[in-house]
N, C-alpha and C positions, 0 to 999 in steps of 0.2 A: 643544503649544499654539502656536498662531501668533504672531508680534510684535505689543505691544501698542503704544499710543501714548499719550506723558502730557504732556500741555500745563501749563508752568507760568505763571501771570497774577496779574495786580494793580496796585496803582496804579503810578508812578515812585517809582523810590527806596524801596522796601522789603525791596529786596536777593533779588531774583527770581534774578539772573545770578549772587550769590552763592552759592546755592545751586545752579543750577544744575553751578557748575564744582567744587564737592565734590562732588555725584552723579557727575559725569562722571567724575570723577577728574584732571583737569588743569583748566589756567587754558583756557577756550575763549572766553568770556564775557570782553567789554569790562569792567571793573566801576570806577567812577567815583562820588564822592559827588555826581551833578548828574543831576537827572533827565532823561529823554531819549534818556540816553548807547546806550540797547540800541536802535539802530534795524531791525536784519537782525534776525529771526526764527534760532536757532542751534538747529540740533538733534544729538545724540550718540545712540549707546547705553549701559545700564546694565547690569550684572549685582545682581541682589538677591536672595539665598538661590536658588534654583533656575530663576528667573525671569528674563527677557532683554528689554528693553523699552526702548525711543526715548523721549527724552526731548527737549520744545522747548521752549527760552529765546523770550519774549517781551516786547516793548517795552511799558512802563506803559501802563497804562488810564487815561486820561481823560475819564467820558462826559460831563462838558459841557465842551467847549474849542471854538473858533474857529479854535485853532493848528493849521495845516496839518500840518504832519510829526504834532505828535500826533493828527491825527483817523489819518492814514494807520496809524498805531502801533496808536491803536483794531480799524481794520479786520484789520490784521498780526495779533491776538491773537482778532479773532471767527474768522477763517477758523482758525485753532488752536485753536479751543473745537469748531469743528464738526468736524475730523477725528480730536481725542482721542479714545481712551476711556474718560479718566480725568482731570478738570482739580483742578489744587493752586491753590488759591486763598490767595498768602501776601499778610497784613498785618506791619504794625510795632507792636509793643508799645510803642515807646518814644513812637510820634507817636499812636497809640491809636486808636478808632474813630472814621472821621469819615463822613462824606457821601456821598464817593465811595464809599468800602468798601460804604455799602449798595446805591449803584446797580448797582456791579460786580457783588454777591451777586442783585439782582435779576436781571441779564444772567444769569446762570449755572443760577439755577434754571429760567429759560425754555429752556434749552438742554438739561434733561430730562436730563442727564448724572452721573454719579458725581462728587461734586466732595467734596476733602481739603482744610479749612480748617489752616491752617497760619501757627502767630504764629511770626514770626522776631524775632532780636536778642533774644529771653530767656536774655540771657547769666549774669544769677543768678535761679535759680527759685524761689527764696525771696521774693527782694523785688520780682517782676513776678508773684510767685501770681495774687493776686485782678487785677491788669491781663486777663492773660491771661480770667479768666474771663467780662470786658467782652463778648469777644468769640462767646459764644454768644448776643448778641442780634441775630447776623445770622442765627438760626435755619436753620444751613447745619449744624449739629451740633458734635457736639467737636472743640472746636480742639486742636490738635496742637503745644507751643511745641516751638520750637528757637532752636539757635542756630548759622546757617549758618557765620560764621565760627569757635566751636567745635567744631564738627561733634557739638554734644551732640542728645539729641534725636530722631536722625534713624534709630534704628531701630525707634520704636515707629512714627516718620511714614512711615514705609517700607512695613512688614507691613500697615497700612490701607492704604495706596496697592494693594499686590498684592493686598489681597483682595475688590478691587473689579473686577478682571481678568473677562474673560468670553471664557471658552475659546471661543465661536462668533464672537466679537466682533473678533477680530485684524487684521490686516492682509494676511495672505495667509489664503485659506479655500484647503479641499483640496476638490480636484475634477479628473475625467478629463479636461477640458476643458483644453487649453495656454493660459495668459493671455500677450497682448503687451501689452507697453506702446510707443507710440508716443512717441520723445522727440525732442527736438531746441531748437532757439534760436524765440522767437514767429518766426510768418509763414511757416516754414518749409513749410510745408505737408502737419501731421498732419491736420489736420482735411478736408482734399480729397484724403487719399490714404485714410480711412477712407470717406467719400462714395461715395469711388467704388470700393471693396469692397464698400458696400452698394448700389450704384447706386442709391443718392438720396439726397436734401440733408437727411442724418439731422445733422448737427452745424454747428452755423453756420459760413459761411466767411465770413471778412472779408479786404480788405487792412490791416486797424485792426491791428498787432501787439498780440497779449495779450488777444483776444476770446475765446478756451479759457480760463476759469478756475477748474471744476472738470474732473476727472477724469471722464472718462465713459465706462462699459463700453457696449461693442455685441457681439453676437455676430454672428458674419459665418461660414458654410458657404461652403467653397470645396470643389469637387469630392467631394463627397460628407463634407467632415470641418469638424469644427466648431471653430473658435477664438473666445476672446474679445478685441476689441483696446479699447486703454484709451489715449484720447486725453486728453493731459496738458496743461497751461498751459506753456507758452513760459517757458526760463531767458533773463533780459536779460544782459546788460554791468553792471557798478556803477555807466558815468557815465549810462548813458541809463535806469539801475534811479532816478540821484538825479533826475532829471525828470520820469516818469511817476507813478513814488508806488507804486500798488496792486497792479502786478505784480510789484514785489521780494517781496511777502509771499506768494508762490505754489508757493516750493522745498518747502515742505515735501507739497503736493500732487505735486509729482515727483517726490518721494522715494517718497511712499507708494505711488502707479502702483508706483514701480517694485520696493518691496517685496510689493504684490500679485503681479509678474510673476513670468513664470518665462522667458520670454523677452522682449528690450528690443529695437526696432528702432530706431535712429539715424537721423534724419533729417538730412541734410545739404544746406543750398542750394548748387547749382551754379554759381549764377551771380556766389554771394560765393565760394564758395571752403569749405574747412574753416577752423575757424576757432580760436581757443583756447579761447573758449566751447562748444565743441562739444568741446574735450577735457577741460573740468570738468563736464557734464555726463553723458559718456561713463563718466567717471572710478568718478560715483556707481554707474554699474550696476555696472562692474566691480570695485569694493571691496564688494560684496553679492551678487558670486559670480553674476551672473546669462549665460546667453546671449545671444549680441549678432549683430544683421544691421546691418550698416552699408549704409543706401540715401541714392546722389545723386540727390537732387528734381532737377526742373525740369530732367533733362538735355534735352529737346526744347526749351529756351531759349536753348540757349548754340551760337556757331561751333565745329563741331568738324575738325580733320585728323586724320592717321592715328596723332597722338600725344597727342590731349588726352585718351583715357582712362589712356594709362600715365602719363599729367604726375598726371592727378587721385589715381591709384592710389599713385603716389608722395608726394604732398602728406599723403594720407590717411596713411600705414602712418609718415612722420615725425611729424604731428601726435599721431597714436595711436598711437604706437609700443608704451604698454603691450598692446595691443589687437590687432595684428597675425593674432590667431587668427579674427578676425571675418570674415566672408566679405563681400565689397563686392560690390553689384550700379548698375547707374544705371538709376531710372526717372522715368517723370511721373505724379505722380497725375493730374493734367489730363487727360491721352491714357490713362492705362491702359498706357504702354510700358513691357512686364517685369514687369508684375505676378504673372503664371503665375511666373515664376522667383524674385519674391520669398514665395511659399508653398513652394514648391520648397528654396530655403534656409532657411525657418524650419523644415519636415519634419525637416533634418539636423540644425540644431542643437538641436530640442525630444530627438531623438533620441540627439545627442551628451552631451548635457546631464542623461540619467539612464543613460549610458550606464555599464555595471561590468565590469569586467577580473578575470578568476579571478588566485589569489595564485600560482599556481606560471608562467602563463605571463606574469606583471610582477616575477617577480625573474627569471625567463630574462633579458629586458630590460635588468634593473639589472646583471645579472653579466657580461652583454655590453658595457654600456654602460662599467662601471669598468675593463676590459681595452682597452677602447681607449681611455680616456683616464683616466690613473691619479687619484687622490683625492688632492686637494692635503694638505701635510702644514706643520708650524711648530712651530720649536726640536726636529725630530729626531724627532715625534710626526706620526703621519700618522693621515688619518680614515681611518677604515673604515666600511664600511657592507654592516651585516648582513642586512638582511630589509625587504622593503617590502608590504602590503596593503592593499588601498583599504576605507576605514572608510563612505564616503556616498555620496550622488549629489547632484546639485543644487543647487554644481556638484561634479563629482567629487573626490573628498579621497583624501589617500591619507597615511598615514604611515612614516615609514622611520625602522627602530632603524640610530644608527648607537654608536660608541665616545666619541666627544665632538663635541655637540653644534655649541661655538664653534668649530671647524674646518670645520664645514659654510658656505661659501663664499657668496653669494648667486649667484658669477658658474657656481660647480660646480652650484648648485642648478639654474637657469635650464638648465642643459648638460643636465643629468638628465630636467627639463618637458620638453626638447626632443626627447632618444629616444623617450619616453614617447608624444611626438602624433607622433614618425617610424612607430610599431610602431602605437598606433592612433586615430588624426587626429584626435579629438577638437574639430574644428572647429565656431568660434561659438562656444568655450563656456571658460571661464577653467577652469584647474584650482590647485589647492590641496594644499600638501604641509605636514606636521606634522613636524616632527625629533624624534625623544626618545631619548635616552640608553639604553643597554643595557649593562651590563658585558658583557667575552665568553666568561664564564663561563655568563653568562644566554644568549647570543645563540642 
């Protein structure tokens, strides 16, 4: 089943972000007793019994305020009611039903979505019994108490949340069709490099940064083969996110592009440079395992000599240094220069990217690989490593039994990825290794 998506929402100060960072399992979530305090929209993932599902932290609902930042907080949490497929709607027992609760519940049921009422701070369920039960007159159904900071509560709040899932409904759907997602910083130029795939002004173009603000699939046929590309809303800066307002609330729409994808293209302006922005948002493909073509826009803007592709090639492979497996091309969506050879590089890494390796000729590899450079060893104990087979595709995984685990090295690890795309290149496409313990009696 594909990854779900669960918007958490409600007024300020009902303890939204508390909950959220006990679902997550760590503190992720700013949590203050001052409403307000959640301005960025935070999302994780969860594990809950057999089920794997993204979870977004949202800034309080206020539907009638004047206050700027909270109307922005408003919209922060509409655009996360409409890409759920699941919204938790938490109250506070303690401050009880009031006004806003019902206009929020109105919002929600206009959004025609699964929504899990959820009273927080019933820290004794005895003496918030009948409180709690106030709140079935937002005729949203059974309310659910809990108690975020006990963490009591929250298995029965749970199993309702997952049985509201909808296997067709996910985030990635299966289909023969390769999905790209187009990402990059606003203005970069997703939207005129998809134009002109389709040779026409299929998606607005502005010089406005932040005129993309949903996700939009196209399908575009190139030489006879069919892709879909998904151009995504512009990641800002934080200081020019705190003066625009509506586009900080848009990460959670490029996250999901890019959990639909299966390949990500990068878009990079040429005439700024790469930039650190472009290696946080790089970042998210590459912690979600996906394919990656890194393309310089706008190179028909910039002066060039006989060294400003290897300077740019350089900047790049420092900035992305995790990333170095991506293949870099420079084109214009303007002109169409290179286009041919950016289908040409997604070919390889949509290719690399389910690519599988039989087990006997990936420990030839590994038995090669420990002969030339021996497995680091500590206090007289040295690793060993038994047996490797690739478990997945997408991106490839692979796990290796070794003797103990904590001897396995990061910098030995990285040595081993490294033969592994020497023997077979695996370019464009992150791969993934699992250690697990094996005595070598088992081995």
């Amino acid at each position: 089943m594909s990854r779900q998506v669960v918007a958490i929402v409600g007024r300020p100060n009902v303890g939204k972000s508390t909950l959220f960072n006990k679902l997550a399992g760590e503190k992720i979530s700013i949590v203050e007793d001052t409403p307000g305090v959640t301005r960025d929209r935070i999302y994780a993932d969860v594990d809950w019994l057999n089920y794997n599902f993204t979870i977004i932290d949202t800034g309080g609902i206020e539907p009638s305020t004047d206050d700027k930042m909270l109307t922005y907080m408003r919209q922060q949490a509409e655009i996360a009611i409409e890409t759920a497929n699941v919204i938790v709607f938490v109250v506070d027992v303690k401050t009880g039903l009031t006004d806003s609760d019902y206009q929020v519940a109105d919002m929600l049921r206009r959004a025609h979505k699964p929504v899990v009422l959820c009273v927080n701070k019933v820290d004794n369920r005895e003496k918030f019994q009948y409180d709690v039960f106030e709140f079935y007159n937002l005729g949203l159904g059974e309310p659910y108490a809990i108690s975020s900071i006990q963490a009591t509560g929250l298995g029965d709040f749970l199993d309702e949340v997952v049985s509201h899932f909808d296997e067709e409904g996910g985030v990635a759907e299966e289909s023969d069709i390769p999905r790209i997602a187009v990402i990059g910083k606003p203005n970069v130029g997703k939207s005129s490099l998809i134009n002109k795939l389709l040779g026409e002004q299929r998606v607005i173009v502005s010089d406005i940064a932040g005129t993309t603000r949903d996700a939009v699939d196209t399908l575009v046929t190139f030489d006879g083969k069919e892709y879909v590309f998904v151009d995504t809303a512009g990641l800002r800066r934080k200081n020019k996110i705190e003066k625009e307002g509506l586009e900080r609330y848009s990460i959670i729409r490029t996250v999901t592009a890019i959990e639909k994808a299966d390949i990500v293209v990068l878009l990079i302006d040429a005439v700024e440079g790469v930039t650190e922005q472009d290696a946080k948002i790089a970042g998210i493909a590459h912690e979600r395992g996906k394919g990656a073509v890194v393309a310089v826009n706008k190179w028909d803007a910039i002066e060039k000599d006989d060294k400003t592709m290897y300077k740019y090639l350089q900047d790049v492979d420092t900035t992305l240094s995790y990333m170095t497996y991506a293949p870099k091309i420079f084109i214009s969506a303007k002109t169409g220069l290179r286009i041919n050879r950016l289908f040409e590089n997604l070919d390889m890494v949509i290719q690399n990217h389910a690519l599988r390796v039989a087990t006997g000729v990936l420990n030839d590899v590994l038995y090669d690989a420990t002969a030339m450079n021996q497995p680091p060893s500590d206090k007289g104990k040295r690793l060993k490593l038994y047996y490797m087979t690739q478990v997945s595709v997408k991106p490839p995984t692979f796990v290796i039994f070794v003797n103990d685990k904590t001897l396995m090295h990061f910098s030995y690890k990285r040595y081993i990825e490294n033969r592994v795309r020497d023997a077979f290149g695996f370019k464009g496409t992150p791969i993934h290794f699992i250690i697990r313990e094996r005595k070598e009696k088992d081995k």
